[in-house]
N, C-alpha and C positions, 0 to 999 in steps of 0.2 A: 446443738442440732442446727441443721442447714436453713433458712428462714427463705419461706416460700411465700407469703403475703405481700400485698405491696407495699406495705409500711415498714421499713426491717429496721430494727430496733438494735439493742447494744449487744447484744447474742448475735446477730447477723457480723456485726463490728468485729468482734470478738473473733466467731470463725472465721472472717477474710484474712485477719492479720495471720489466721495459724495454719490457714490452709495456703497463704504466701509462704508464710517460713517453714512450713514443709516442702513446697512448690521449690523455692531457692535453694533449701538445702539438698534437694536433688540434681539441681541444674548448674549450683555455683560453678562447681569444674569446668562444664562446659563452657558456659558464657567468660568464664577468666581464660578462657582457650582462645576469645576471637574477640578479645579485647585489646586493640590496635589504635582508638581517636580516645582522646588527644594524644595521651601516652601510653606506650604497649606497656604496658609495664604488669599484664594478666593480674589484675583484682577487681576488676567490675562486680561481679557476679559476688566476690568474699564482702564487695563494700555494701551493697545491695543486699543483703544476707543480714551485715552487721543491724543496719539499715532500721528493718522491719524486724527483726529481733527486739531493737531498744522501742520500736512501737508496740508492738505486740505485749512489752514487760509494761508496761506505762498504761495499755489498757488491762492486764491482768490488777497491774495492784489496785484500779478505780473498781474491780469488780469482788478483789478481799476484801475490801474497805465497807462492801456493803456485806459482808458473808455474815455476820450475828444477827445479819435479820432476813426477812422473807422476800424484801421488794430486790429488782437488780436496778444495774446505772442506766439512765435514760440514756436515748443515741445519740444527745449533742453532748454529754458527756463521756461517753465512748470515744466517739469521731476527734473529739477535743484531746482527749488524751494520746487518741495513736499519732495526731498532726506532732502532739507537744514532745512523744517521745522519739518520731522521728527526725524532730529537731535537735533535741540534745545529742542522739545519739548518730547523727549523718557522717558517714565515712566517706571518702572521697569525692571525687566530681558526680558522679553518680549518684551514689549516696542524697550530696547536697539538693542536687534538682527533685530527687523522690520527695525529702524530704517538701521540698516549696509544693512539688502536688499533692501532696496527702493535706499540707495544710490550707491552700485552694478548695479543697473539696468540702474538708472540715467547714472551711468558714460558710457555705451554702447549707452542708447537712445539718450542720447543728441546728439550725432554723426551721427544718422540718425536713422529711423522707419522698418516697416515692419517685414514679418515672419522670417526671419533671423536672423535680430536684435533683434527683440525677445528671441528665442533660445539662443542668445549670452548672452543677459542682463540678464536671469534668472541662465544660468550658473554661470556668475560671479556674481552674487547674493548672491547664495551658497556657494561659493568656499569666497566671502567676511567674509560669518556671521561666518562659521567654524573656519575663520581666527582671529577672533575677541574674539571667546570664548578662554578663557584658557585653558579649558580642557573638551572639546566636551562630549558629551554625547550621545546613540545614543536609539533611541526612542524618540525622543522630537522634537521642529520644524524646527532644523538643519536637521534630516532625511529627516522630509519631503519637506524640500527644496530642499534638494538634488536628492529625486524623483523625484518632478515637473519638474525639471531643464534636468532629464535625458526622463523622458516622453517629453516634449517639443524637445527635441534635435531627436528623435525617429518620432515627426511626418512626415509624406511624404514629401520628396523633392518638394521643390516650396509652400508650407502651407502658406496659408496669415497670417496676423497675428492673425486673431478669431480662426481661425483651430489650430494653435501654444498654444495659451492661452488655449483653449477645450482643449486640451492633457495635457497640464499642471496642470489646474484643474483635469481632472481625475485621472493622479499620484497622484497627492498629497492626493486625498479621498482614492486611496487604500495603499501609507504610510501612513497615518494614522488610520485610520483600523485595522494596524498591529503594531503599537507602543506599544500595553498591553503587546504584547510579548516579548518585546525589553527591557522593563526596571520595575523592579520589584515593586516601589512605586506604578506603574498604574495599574498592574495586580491587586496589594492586595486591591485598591479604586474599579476596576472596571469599566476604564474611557477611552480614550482616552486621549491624551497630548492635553492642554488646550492652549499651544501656536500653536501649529502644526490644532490647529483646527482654530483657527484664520488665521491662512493663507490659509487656505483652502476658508475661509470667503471673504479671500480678492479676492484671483485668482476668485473666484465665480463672485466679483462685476466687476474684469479686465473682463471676458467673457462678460456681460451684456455690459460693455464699448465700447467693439473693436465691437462688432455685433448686438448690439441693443436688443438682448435674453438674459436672463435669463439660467443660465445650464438647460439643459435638467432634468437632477438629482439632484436637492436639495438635500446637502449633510442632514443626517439624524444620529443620535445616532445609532451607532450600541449594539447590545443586550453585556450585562456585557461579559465582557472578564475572562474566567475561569482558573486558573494556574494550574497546574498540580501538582507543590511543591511552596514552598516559605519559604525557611528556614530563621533562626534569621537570620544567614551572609548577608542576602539579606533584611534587616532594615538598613541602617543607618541612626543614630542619624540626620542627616541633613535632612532625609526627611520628616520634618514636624513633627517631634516625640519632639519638643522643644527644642535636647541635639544640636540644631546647633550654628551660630553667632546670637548674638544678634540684629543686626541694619543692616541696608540697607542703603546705602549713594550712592546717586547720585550725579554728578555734569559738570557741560561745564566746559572744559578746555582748555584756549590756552597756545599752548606746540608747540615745536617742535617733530620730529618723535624720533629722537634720547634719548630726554627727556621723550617721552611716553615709549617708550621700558627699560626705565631703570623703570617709575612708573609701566609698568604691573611685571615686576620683585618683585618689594617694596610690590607690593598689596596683589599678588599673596601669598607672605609668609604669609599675615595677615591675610588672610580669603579664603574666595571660593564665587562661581558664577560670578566671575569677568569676564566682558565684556567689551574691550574698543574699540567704533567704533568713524567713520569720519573719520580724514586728512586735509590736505590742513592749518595745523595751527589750526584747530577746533576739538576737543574730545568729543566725552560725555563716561562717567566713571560710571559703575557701579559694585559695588561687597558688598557681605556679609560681614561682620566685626564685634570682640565684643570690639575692640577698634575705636570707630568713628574718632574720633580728630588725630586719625595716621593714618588716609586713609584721611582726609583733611589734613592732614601737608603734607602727600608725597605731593599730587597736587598740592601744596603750592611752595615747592620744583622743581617741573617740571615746573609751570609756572603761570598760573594764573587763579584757579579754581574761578567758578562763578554760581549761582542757584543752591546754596546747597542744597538738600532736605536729610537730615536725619530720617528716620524711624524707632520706636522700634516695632518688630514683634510682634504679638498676644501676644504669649505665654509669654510675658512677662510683658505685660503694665501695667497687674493691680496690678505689684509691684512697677513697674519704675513711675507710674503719681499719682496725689491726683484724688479724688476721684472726677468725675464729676459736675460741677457747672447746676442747674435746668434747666433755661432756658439762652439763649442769642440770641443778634441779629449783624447779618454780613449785613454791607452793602457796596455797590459800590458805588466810591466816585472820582468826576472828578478833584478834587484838594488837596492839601497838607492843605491845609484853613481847607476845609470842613471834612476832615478826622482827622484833629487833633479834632475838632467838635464833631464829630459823637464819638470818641474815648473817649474824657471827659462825653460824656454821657453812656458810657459803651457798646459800640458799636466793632468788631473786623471788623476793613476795609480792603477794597480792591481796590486801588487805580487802575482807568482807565485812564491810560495815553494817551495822544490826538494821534490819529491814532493807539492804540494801545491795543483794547479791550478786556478782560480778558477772556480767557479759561475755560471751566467749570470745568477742571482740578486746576484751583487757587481757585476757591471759594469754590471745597472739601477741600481744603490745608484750606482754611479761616475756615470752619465751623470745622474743627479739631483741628483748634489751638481755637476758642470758646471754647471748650471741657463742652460742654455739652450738655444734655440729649434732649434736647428741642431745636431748631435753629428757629429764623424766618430769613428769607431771604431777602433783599432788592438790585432788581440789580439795582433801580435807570435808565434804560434807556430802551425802549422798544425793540432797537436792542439784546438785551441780553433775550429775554426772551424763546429764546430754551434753552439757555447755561445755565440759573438758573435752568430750568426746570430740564436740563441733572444733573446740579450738584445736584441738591434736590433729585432725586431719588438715585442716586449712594452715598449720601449720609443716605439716609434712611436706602438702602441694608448693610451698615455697622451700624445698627441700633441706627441712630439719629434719632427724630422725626420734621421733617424740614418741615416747610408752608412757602410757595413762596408768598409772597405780591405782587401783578404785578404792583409796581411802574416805571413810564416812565420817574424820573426825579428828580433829587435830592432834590428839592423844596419837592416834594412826599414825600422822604424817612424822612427830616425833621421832617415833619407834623407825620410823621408815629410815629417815633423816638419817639416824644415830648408827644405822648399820650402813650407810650409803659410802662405796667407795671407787672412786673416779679413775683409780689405778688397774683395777678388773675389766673385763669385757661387759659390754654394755648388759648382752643378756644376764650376763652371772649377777650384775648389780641389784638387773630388774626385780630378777627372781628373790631375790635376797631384800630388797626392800620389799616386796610384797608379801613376801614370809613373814616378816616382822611385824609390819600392819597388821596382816590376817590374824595375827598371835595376841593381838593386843584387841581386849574386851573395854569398849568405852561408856559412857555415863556422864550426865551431866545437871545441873540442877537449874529448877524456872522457878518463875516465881507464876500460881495460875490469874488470868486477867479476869476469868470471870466463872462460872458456874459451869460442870462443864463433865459428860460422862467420859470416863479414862477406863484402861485396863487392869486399872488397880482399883475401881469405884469411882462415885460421884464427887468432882472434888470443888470446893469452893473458890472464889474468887481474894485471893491473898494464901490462898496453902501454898505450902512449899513442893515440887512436883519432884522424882529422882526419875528421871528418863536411865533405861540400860538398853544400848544398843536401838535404844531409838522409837521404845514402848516406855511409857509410865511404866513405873513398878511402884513406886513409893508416894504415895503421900503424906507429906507432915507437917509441923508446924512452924518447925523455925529450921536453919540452915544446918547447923551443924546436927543434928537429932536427925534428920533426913540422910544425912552426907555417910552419917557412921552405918545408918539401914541400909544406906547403897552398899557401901563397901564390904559389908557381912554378907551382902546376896551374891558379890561378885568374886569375894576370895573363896564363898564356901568352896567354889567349884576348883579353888590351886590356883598360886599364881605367884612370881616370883619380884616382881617391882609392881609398885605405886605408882600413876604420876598425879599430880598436880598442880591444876593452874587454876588461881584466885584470879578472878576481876578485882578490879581498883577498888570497888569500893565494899568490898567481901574483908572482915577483919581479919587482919594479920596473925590473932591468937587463934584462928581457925586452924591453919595448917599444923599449929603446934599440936592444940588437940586431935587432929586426926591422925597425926604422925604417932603420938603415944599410944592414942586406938588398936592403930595396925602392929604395933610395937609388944604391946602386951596381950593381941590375939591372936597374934600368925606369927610364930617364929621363923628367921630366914627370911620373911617379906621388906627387902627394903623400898626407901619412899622417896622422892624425889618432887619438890616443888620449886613450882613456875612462876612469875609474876607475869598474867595476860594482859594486865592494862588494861581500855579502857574493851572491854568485849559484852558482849549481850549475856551469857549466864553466870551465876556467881560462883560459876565452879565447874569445872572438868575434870573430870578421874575416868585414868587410863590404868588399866590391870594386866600386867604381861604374864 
């Protein structure tokens, strides 16, 4: 709930990041529509998105972490986690400066709350991002940070923190406002700065957070902005006109400080829009470049770069790539087993790692490395089904034609996979993998961590649990005694294959015994096992 006091606490935390990433996920389109500095290349708004997503996941898990007991995470543990997850997770030039302000602010709030602190945190927010760019620019959303920051410090002596935030937000709408005039690329589009409106997005959803409202004044397009002159001097090649760097590389890096100040030196000669924010031993790096492999050897050099993402800009891909493959299908996959699987059958995965579930930001990265024209989607697990939805559409706006199959489970994606044919029209595929999913009843086995009411009873911490379809049904004792109880509740109802997929460390003489199981209780039932590697439950069974 919306935190109206003036101390706002890690519930206030909480709701800013989700009433941003609802705020973004309304407005990405637009803001990717008038994004023109440094490079047109429309994902401001998707990077911004990614952005505050991977904060938002980074203060969720600090608040599971407390869910088996009654207290929540205090706010410098909130604020700490959304700084930390907007570092790992910072997408582009945009992206990266957010990320240097949230962790600005963090390092003031963590230390205590209210309208002061505030004032304090947005200051050095500002005074962070500035610090991070190489060579500032001014029209863009360093200004308008550094308005809010001055609006904010302007409001009345004693200002709670919603009063603080309201001022904040309203500088920031009228820097931005006035950006067309500032920098010549936005006058010539007729835009406002597409990062600088993002933050204006964000401070919009901080107000709703600390007061329970909504601003007063939904910020609004102001009418084209008109230049007076705009001579050639006032083009350069970097702004979008093609004559810039060719690639975009991002990457985490740990480094010490002394080795970062020597990489922003290295990078800085190589290209431009270089931003390196974080500390504390943690970087994320980004800059333009038409040399990649020498903006990853510096990092290389400073210390130990990691989550590479290398980008070739527009203006250039339909020299640098072959020519689009028809159709293809990306699916999410909870094992190394199953992904090597899904990949022999011409599949591009995306590995869910147990406690560690995929960003809709990786499964854009998945359906672009598919490369091509046509995507079907498979997230495989029903908690993913905003996050495909987000990735499907922001993949569309970069015009793939992507259909979301709403499978809840790898079993599904299987069954999907196995009837998928590339030689049919796309919708006949769709409908026909999703027939198949839909046909296929799945089930899976946990081990329980702790004491704990189910729909099957009270179960202890070590019982074996049979999920069907995503409810407890079973409790047992040991794995295979459980596995055979699932399978009797799922064929009673008919059903013509088996599947399953053992985890690694699930014995091998399991699948033998459940195969004789089905063998000598359901005539006609054939069975089919998987080796899932290294994946979170000791067993999946799928029932067609």
């Amino acid at each position: 709930m919306p935190q109206t006091a003036d101390e706002p606490d890690a519930v206030a935390v909480r709701t800013w990041c989700s009433l941003a990433l609802e705020a973004l996920g309304r407005e990405r389109a637009a803001i990717d529509a008038i994004n023109v500095y440094p490079v047109a290349d429309g994902d401001t708004g998707t990077n911004l998105y990614l952005t505050v997503e991977s904060a938002a996941a980074a203060v969720e898990a600090v608040f599971a972490a407390h869910e088996t007991g009654t207290s929540v995470p205090s706010a410098a543990d909130a604020v700490r986690a959304m700084a930390h997850g907007a570092l790992i997770g910072a997408r582009g030039n945009s992206g990266t400066i957010l990320a240097q302000l949230l962790r600005g602010m963090a390092g003031v709030l963590a230390d205590g709350t209210g309208g002061d602190r505030l004032r304090l945190a947005l200051d050095r927010a500002a005074a962070s991002a500035r610090e991070a760019v190489a060579h500032p620019v001014e029209g863009t959303v360093l200004t308008v940070a550094d308005r809010a920051a001055a609006s904010a410090g302007c409001a009345p002596p004693g200002a709670n923190t919603a009063e603080v935030a309201r001022a904040a937000y309203e500088g920031a709408r009228t820097a931005l406002d006035a950006t067309p005039g500032q920098l010549p690329a936005l006058a010539r589009a007729g835009v406002v700065d597409a990062g600088g409106r993002g933050l204006v997005t964000l401070l919009g959803a901080l107000v709703e957070a600390v007061s329970g409202r909504a601003p007063e004044r939904p910020y609004e397009n102001p009418a084209p902005f008109v230049p007076t002159h705009a001579g050639p001097e006032e083009c350069p090649a970097a702004e979008g006109t093609g004559g810039g760097p060719a690639f975009e590389v991002i990457y985490l890096l740990e480094a010490g400080d002394e080795a970062v100040e020597r990489l922003r030196a290295r990078l800085d000669g190589l290209g431009d829009s270089l931003v390196v924010v974080g500390g504390d031993g943690l970087w994320n790096v980004h800059v333009h470049v038409d040399d990649a492999g020498a903006a990853v050897e510096a990092g290389v050099e400073a210390g130990r770069p990691y989550r590479i993402r290398i980008t070739h800009f527009a203006a250039d891909r339909a020299h640098a790539r072959p020519e689009p493959a028809r159709r293809a299908v990306v699916a999410v996959v909870p094992g190394d087993g199953l992904a090597a699987l899904c990949e022999q059958a011409g599949a591009t995965t995306v590995l869910a790692r147990p406690g560690e579930p995929p960003a809709s930001g990786e499964l854009v990265d998945a359906i672009r490395r598919a490369h091509a024209r046509e995507v079907v989607l498979l997230p495989n697990d029903g908690d993913l089904r905003h996050t495909a939805a987000a990735a499907a559409e922001q993949a569309r706006a970069q015009g793939v034609r992507v259909a979301l199959v709403p499978t809840r489970a790898a079993v599904q994606g299987i069954a999907a996979l196995a009837v998928h044919e590339p030689d049919r029209s796309f919708d006949e595929d769709v409908v026909a993998m999703t027939s198949a999913a839909g046909a296929t009843r799945y089930a899976e086995l946990a081990v329980a961590e702790r004491q704990s009411w189910t729909m099957a009873g009270i179960c202890q911490a070590g019982d074996i649990l049979g999920l069907i379809d995503g409810d407890v049904a079973v409790i047992g004792q040991d794995v295979p005694g459980t596995a055979r109880e699932v399978l009797d509740r799922m064929l009673a109802a008919g059903g013509e294959l088996v599947t399953l997929v053992l985890g690694e460390d699930t014995p091998a003489t399991l699948a033998g015994t459940l195969e004789e199981h089905v063998r000598e209780g359901y005539l006609a039932v054939d069975t089919t096992v998987y080796d899932g590697g290294h994946q979170r439950a000791p067993l999946l069974i799928g029932v067609e």
